[in-house]
C-alpha positions as CSV (number, residue, x, y, z in Angstrom):
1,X,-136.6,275.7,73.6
2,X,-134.6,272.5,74.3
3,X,-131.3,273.8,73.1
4,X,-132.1,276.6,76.2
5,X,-133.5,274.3,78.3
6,X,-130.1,272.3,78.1
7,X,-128.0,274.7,78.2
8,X,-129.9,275.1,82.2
9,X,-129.2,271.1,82.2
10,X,-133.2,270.6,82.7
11,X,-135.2,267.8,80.5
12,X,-137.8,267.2,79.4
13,X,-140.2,264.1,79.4
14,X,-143.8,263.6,77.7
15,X,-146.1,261.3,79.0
16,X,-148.4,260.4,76.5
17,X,-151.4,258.1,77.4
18,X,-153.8,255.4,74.7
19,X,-150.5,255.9,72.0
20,X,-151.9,254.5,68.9
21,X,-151.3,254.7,65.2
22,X,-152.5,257.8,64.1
23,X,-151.1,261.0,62.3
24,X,-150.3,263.0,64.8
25,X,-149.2,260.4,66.7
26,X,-146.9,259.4,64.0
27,X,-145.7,263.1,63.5
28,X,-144.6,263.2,67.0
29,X,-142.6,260.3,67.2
30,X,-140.8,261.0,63.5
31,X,-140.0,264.8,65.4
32,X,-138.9,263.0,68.6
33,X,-136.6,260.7,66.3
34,X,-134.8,263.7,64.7
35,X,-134.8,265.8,68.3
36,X,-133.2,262.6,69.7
37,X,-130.5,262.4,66.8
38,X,-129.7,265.4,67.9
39,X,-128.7,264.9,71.3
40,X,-131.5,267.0,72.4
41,X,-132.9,266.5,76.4
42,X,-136.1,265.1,75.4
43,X,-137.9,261.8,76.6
44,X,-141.2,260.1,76.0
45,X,-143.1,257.6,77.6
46,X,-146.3,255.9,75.7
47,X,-148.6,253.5,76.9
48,X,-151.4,252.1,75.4
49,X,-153.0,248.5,74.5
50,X,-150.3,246.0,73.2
51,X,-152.2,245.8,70.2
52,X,-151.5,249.7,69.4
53,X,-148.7,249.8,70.4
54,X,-147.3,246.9,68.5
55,X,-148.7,248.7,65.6
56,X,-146.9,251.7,66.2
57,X,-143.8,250.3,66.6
58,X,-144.3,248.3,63.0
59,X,-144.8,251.4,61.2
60,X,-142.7,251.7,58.6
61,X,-141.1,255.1,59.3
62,X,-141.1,254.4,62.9
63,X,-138.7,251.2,63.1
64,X,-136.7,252.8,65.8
65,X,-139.7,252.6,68.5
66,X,-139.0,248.9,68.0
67,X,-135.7,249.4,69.8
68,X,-137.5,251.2,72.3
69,X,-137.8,249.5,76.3
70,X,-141.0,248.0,76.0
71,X,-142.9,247.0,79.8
72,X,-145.9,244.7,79.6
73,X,-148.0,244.9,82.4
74,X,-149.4,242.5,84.2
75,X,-153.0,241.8,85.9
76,X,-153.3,243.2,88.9
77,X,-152.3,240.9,91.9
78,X,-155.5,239.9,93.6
79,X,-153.9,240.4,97.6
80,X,-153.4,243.8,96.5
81,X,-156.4,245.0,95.6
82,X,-157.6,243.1,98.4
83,X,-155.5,245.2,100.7
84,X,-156.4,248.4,99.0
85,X,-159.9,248.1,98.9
86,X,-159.8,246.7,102.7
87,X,-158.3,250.0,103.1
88,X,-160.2,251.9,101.5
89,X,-163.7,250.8,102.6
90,X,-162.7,250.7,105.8
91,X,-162.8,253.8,106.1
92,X,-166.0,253.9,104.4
93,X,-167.9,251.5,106.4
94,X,-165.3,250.4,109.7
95,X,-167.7,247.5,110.3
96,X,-167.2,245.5,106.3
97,X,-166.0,242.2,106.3
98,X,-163.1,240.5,105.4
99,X,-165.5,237.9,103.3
100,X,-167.5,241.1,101.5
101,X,-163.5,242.5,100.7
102,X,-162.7,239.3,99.7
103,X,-165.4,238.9,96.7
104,X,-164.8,242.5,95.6
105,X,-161.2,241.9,94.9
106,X,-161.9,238.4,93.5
107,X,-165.1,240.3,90.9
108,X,-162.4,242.8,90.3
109,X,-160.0,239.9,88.5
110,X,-156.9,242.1,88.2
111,X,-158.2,244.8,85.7
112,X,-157.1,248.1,86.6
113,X,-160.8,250.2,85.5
114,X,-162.7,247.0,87.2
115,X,-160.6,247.6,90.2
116,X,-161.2,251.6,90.1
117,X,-164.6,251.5,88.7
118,X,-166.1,248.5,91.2
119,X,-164.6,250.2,94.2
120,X,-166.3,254.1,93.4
121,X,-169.6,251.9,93.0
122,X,-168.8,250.4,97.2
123,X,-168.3,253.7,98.1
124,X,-171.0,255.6,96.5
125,X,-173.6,252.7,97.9
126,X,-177.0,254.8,99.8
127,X,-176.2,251.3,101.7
128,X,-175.1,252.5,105.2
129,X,-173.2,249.3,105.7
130,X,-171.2,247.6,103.0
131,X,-172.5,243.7,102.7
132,X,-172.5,241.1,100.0
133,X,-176.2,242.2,99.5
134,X,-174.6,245.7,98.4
135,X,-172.2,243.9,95.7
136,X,-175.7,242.2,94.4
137,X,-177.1,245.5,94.5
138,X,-174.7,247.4,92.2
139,X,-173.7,244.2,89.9
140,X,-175.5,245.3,87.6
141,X,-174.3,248.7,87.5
142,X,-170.8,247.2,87.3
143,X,-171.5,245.0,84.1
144,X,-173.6,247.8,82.5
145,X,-170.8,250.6,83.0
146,X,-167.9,248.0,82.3
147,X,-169.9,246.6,78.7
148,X,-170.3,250.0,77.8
149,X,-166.8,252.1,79.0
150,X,-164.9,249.2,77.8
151,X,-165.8,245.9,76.2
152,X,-168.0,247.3,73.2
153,X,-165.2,249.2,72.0
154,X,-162.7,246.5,72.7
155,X,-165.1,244.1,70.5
156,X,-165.6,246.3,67.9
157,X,-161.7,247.2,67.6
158,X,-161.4,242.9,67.1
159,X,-161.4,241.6,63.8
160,X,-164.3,239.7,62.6
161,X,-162.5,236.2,63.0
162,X,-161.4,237.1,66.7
163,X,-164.5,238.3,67.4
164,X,-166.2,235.2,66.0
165,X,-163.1,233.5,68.3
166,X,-164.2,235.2,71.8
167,X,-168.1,234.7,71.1
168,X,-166.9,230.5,70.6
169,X,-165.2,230.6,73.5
170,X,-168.1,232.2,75.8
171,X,-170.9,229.7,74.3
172,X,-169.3,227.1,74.5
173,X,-170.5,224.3,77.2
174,X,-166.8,224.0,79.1
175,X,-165.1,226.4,80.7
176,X,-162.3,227.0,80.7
177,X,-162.3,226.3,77.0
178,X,-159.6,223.7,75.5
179,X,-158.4,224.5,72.4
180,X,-159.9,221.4,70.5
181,X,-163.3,222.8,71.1
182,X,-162.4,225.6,69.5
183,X,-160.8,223.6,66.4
184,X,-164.4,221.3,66.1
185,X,-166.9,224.4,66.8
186,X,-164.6,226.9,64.1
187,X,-164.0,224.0,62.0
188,X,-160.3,225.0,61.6
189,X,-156.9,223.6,61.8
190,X,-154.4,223.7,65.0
191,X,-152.1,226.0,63.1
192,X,-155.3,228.4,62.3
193,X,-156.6,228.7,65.7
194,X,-153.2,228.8,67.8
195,X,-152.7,232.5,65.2
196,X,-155.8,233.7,66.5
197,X,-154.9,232.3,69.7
198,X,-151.8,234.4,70.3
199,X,-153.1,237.4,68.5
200,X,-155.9,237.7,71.9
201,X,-153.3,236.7,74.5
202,X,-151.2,239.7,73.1
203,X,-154.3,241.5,72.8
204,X,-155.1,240.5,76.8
205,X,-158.2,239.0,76.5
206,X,-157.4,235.7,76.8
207,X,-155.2,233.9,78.9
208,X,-153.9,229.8,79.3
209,X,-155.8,228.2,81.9
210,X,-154.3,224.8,82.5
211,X,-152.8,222.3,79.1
212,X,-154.7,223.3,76.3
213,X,-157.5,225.2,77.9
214,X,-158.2,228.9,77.3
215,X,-160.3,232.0,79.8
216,X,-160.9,235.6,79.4
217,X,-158.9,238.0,81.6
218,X,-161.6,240.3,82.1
219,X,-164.1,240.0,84.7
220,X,-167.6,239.2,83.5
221,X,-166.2,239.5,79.9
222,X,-168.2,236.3,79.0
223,X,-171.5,237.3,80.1
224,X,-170.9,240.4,78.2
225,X,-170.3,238.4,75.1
226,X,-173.5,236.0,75.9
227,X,-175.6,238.9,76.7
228,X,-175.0,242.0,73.9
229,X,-171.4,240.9,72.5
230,X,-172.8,238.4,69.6
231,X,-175.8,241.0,68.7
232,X,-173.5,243.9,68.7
233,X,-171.0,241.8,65.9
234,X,-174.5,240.1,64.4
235,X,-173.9,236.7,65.0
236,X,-176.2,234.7,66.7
């Protein structure tokens, strides 16, 4: 099909969405390596947590992913969502405030489903007007949805020592966190904790938050920790 397709000079290019390390994951990628050899018109584009990714990419019959163009995104930037949803709800309710826009971007904090998921809950408000009462209202709608869609799974995917790393961080009495904190409450060395340190930051979870001081990138991430995340991992 692709020696007929080029032939016509058309392409072709997969999109393939959550890529991870599994078999037929692998399969396709060791079939687009030998299509590719060939010279045949075929492109793929993968996205997909760092963490999967990266694990893709090490497999050991895969090494040429690692010499693939590689994009990390980035948070999303806080004065656009604020423009989208000021957009958006306008139309919704043409009487909302800049100040009730304002704190939904800010409890939005740059993650794409938070962004998508906070602004369907606005909309779908029996509220006739949208006020900062109505973001009270569905808060807790918005942690539930977000704790279960999202953050359980992202837990349970953590190993048990970054788990036990994120449930520190959210306990502990200072936020943001500073790394020696961490050090006297896991009773581990520097060179210990700044592994598991980069191994979240890559993972997305955490982020630097002034010299030596650590947050979560996700909004209400630590009150999902505080609330179900150290029962579901059976710490207390």
């Amino acid at each position: 099909m692709l020696k007929i397709l080029d032939k016509n000079n058309q392409k072709v290019l997969v999109m393939i969405d959550e890529a991870q390390e599994v078999t037929g994951m692998v399969e396709l990628a060791s079939v687009y390596q030998v299509m590719i050899s060939e010279g045949l018109p075929i492109s793929i584009i993968m996205t997909g947590l760092p963490k999967n990714v990266q694990e893709l990419q090490n497999n050991h019959v895969l090494t040429f992913l690692l010499r693939s163009g590689r994009i990390s995104l980035s948070p999303l930037n806080y004065y656009d969502i604020r423009a989208q949803y000021q957009q958006a709800l306008k139309v919704r309710d043409p009487e909302i405030s800049p100040e009730v826009v304002r704190r939904a971007a800010l409890l939005s904090d740059g993650y794409a489903y938070a962004f998508q998921l906070l602004g369907y809950l606005l909309w779908e408000s029996p509220d006739k007007h949208i006020t900062m009462k109505t973001i009270d209202s569905i808060q807790p709608e918005y942690q539930a949805q977000l704790s279960r869609n999202a953050y359980s799974k992202m837990l349970e995917e953590l190993s048990i020592m970054d788990q036990q790393f994120v449930i520190t961080m959210a306990k502990a009495s200072e936020y943001p966190v500073s790394t020696s904190c961490l050090r006297t409450k896991l009773k581990k060395k520097p060179g210990y904790i700044g592994m598991y340190r980069r191994r979240l930051m890559d993972s997305q979870l955490i982020t630097p938050a002034g010299y030596g001081k650590l947050k979560f990138t996700l909004p209400l991430f630590k009150q999902f920790l505080l609330d179900d995340g150290q029962y579901l991992v059976n710490y207390s």
